[in-house]
N, C-alpha and C positions, 0 to 999 in steps of 0.2 A: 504494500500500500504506500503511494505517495506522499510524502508529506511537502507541502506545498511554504516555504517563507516567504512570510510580506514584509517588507521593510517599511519601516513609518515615515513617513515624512512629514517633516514637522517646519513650520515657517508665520514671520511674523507679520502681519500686514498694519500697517503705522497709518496712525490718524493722529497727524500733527494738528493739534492746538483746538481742534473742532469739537463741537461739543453739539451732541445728537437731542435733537427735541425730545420732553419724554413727559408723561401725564402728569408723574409721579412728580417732578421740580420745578419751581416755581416758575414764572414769564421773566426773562431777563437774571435769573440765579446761574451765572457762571465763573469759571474761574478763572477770569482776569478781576474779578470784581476783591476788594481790597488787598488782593497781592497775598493772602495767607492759602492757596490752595495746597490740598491734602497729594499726595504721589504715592505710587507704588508699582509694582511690575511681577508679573506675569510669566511662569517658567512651567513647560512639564514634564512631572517628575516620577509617574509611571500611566503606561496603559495595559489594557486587558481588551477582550473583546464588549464587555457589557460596562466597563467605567475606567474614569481617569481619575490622575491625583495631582492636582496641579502645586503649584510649590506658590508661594505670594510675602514679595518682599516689600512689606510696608518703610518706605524711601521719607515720607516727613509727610507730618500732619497738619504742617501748614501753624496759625499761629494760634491757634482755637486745639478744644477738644473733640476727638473725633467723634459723628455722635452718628455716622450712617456707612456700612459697608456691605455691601452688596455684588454676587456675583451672575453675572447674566452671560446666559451663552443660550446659543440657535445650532439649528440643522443649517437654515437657511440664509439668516439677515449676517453678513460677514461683521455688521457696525450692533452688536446685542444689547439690547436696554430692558429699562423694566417692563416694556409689553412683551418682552419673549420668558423662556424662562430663567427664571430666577432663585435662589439659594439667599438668605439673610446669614451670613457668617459676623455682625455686627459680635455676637456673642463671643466668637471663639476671638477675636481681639485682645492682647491684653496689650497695656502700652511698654512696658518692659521689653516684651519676646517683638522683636522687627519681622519674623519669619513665620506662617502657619502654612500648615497643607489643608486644600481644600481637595474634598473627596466628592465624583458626582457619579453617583450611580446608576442605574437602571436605562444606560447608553445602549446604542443601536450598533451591532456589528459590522466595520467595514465600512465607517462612514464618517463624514468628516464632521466636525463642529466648528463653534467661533466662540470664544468667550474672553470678557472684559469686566474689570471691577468696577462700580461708582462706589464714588468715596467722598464724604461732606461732614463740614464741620459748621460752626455754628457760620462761619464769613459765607463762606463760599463750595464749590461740590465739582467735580469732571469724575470723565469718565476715562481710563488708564490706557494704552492701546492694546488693538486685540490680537488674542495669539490663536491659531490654529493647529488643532490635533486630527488626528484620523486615530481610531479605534481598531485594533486587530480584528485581522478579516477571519475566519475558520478556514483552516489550514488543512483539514483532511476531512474522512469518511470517522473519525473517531467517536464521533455519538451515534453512530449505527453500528447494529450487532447484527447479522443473520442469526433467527432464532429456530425458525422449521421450516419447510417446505409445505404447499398445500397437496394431498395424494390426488384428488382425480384431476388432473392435467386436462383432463377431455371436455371440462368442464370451465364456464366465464363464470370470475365473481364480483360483482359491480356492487352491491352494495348488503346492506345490513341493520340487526339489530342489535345499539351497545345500551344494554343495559348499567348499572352503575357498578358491576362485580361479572358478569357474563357477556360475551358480544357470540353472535350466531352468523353465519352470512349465508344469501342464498342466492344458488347458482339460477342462470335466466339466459341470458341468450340463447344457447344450443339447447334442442330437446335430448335427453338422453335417456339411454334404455335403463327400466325401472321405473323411470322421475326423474325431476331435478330435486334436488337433496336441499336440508335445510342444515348446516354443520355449526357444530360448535368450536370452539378455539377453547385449548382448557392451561391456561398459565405455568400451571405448577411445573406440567412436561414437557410443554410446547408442543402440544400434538391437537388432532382434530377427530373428532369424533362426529358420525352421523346422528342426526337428532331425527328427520321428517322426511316422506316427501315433500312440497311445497302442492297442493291442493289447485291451481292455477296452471302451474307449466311453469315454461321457458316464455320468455318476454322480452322486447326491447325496452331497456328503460324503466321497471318497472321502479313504483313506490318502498321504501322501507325504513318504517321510523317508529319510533318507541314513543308512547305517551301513555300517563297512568299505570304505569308496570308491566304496561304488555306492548305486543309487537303490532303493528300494523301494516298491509303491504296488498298490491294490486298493481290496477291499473297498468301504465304501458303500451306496450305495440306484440301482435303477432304478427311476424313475419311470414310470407308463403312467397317462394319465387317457382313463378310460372315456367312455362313451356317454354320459351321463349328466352327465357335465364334472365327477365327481370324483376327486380323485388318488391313485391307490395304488401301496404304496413296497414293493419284494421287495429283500430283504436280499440281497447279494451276498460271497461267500467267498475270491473268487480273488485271489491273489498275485502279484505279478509282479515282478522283477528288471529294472532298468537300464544298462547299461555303459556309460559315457560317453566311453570311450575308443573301443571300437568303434563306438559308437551303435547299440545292438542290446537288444532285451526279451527275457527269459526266462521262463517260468513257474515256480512255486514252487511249496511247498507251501499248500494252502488251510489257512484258519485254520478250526481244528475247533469253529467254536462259531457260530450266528445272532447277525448283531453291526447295527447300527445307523449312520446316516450321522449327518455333523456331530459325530465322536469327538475326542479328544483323542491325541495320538501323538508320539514322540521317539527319537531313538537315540541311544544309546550304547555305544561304540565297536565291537565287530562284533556289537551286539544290537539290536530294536527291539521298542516298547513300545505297546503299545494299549492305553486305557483307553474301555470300551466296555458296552452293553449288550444285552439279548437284545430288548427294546421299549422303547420311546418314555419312554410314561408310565405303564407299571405298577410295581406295588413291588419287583418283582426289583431285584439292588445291580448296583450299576456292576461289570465285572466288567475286571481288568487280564491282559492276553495277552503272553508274550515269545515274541519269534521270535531263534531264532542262525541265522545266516547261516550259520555254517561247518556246522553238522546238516541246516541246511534243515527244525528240528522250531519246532514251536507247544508252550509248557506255560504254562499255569493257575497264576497268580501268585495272593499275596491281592488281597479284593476292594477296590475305594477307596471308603475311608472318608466322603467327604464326602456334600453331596449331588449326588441324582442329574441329571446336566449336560448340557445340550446346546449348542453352538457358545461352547466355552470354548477359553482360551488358551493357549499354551504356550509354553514354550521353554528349551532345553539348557546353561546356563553353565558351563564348564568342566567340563563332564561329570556337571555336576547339578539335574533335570530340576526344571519347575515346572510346574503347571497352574492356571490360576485365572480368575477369573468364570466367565461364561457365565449361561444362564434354566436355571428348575426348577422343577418343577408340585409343590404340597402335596397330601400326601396327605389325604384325609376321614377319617372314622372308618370302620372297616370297611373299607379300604383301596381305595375308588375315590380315583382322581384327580379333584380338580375343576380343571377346563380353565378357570376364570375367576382362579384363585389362580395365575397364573403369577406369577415372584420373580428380580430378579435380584439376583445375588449378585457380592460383591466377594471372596469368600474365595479363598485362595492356598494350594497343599500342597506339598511335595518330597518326589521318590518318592529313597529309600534303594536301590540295586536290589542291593548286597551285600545287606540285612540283607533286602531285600522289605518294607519299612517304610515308611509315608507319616507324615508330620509338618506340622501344620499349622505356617502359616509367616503376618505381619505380611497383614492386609486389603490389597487395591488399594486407594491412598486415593485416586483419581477414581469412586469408588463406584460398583455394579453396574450392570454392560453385558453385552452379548453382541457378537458377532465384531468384537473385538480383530485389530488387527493387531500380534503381538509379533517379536521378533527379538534374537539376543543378540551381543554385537559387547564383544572387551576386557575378559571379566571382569564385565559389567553385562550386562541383561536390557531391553529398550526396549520398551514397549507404549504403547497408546492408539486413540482415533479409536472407532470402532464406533458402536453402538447404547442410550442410557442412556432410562429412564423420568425424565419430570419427575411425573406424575400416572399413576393404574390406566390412564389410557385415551390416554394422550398419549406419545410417545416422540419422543426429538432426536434427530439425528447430534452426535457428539462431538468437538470439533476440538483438544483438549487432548492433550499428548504427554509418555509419565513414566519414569522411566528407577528401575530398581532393580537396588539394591546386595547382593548373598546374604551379604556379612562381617559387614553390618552389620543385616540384614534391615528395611532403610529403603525407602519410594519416594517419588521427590521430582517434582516437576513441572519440566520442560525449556523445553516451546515450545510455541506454537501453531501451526497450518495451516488459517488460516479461508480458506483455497481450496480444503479437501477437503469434496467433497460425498457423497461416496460413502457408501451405508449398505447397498449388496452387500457378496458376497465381494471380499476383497481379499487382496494377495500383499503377503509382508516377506522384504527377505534382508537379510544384509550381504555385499559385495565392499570387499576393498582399503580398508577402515579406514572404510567409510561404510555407514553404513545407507538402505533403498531401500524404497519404500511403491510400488504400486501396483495400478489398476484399467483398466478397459475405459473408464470414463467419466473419469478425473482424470487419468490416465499415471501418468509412471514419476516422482517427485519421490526428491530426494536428501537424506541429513540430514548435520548436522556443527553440532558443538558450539563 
């Protein structure tokens, strides 16, 4: 395995004598005004991939006592003040010690920042010049473990149910002789064990999501290719229930609307959520469906606002939903679709499900892909890996892994996995504080930070 060095570079960008507008300091508070301004300067003194520690040599506090020190650094703004973020190190000051390290944590891997102190005393206030760091990038595959293999190769696994201690996943694409299986993942061994048929088939695209402690799953595409060797897709309606205690399927109610494979889906706590359409590629809007488990009713939410998506991403943080990338066909004038403008998009929404609101939310910054393997595990949201265009006519597999934060609506880049080849469907859960990526062709690999 490779181990990859980044070298940091590190360099100072100087803002002679200017003094940047800021809410926080008064209209005309700068420091030419009575000649006692406070100085200090700016060194760093280690990095890591997720924080720095900057060194800060308090140089003179002017002719007053210091009474404001403040450290402001950005992703973006190279000149940072108090509208970006900000650190009060006013505390750790004593006027004895000329030297403190300031520590900032919970930094984004592989990525540069800009940070500067303000500094004021009762005369007058400036702001120090600013120094720029870059934060170590991940350097290898060392947070991925291959842990098993899946045994029926002959079999697609696209998606699943991760309950909070068990994840199950069920095979769909190919029909296979027997059934298609409904398999568990069992931690302890790293092995897979047969649970079901699946009571439906094989499906394109079908539904699978957990809400109120059971599984839920349908809907999709069956495929049938004709005489002629081409393929056509019949919408399917049907619902189906899980029990994982008894291991036993139930039937539900059908969803009252023609919906499409390769949709977007979530639950929330005894509700689940489809975000879905009536065709492919015509202008009809993405239409969003709620199912309550406890009615066993379907109703007609508004529709999502973005555009219209096929094999995009998702996934639930503390009980609030996200959906982002996927491909998208542009409309022409007159409203045919041209099949040659396919688009993929890096955009990200959260569905409100009190207000029934979508909000658009920060780009994926690994820029537009389709099937994302996402997973959410501790408050963060983990995606990556899939399908990205380098050119109209050329597409990679993506081996880059990015983890996002909904407090602060940031995505930072993690790790790599240059032993995942996979650019099928693929399965994510998390069990037991780890995240789990796998396929029919790569296995079961593990993550940990």
């Amino acid at each position: 395995m490779k181990i990859l060095h980044y070298r940091v570079f590190l360099f100072l960008i100087i803002n002679w004598g200017c003094i940047v507008a800021d809410p926080d300091i008064p209209e005309g508070y700068n420091s030419y005004e009575k000649g006692g301004e406070p100085e200090a300067h700016i060194n760093v003194w280690e990095l890591s991939q997720y924080s720095a520690v900057l060194k800060i040599n308090i140089a003179s506090v002017g002719n007053r006592k210091l009474t404001q020190l403040r450290a402001c650094y950005s992703e973006t703004n190279p000149l940072p003040d108090t509208t970006d973020w900000v650190r009060d190190i006013y505390l750790q000051y004593k006027p004895d010690h000329e030297e403190l390290l300031l520590s900032l944590p919970d930094l984004e891997p592989a990525t540069n920042y800009y940070c500067r102190l303000y500094l004021a005393n009762s005369d007058s206030g400036s702001y120090t010049n600013s120094v720029v760091f870059s934060t170590k990038a991940p350097s290898d595959d060392s947070s991925w473990e291959k842990v098993a293999s899946i045994p029926w190769i002959e079999e697609q696994y696209a998606c699943g149910f991760n309950f909070a201690d068990r994840y199950f996943a069920l095979s769909s694409l190919y029909p296979v002789e027997g059934g298609n299986k409904l398999i568990e993942y069992l931690p302890e061994t790293d092995e897979w064990v047969k649970r079901s048929v699946l009571p439906f088939g094989c499906r394109v695209g079908p539904v699978a999501v957990v809400a109120g402690g059971k599984g839920y799953a349908g809907l999709g595409d069956i495929e049938v290719i004709t005489e002629d060797g081409s393929h056509r897709y019949y919408s399917q309606q049907d619902w189906w229930c899980y029990d994982p205690e008894t291991n036993e399927w139930e039937r539900k109610a059908d969803i009252p609307a023609r919906t499409t494979g390769m949709m977007a889906a979530f639950g929330i706590e005894e509700k689940v959520y489809v975000v879905t359409s009536t065709d492919y590629w015509n202008s009809t809007p993405m239409q969003v469906w709620e199912y309550d488990t406890r009615s066993d009713a379907w109703s007609r939410k508004r529709n999502f606002p973005g555009d219209k998506l096929q094999r995009a991403s998702s996934f639930v943080i503390g009980g609030r939903p996200f959906v982002f990338t996927g491909i998208t066909n542009r409309m022409e004038e007159g409203g045919n679709v041209d099949d040659n403008k396919v688009e993929y998009t890096s955009c990200m929404w959260e569905y409100e499900a009190n207000t029934d609101t979508w909000h658009r939310r920060v780009d994926f910054k690994g820029g537009g892909r389709e099937r994302m393997v996402a997973v959410a595990l501790d408050g963060k949201g983990y995606a990556g890996f899939g399908v990205q265009p380098v050119t109209e006519t050329y597409l990679i597999r993506a081996v880059d892994w990015w983890c996002y934060d909904p407090d602060t609506d940031r995505w930072g880049r993690r790790s790599v996995l240059t032993d995942w080849f996979n650019i099928r469907p693929s399965i994510s859960f998390a069990l037991r504080g780890h995240v789990y990526i796998g396929s029919i062709y790569d296995g079961v690999w593990k993550y940990a930070e």
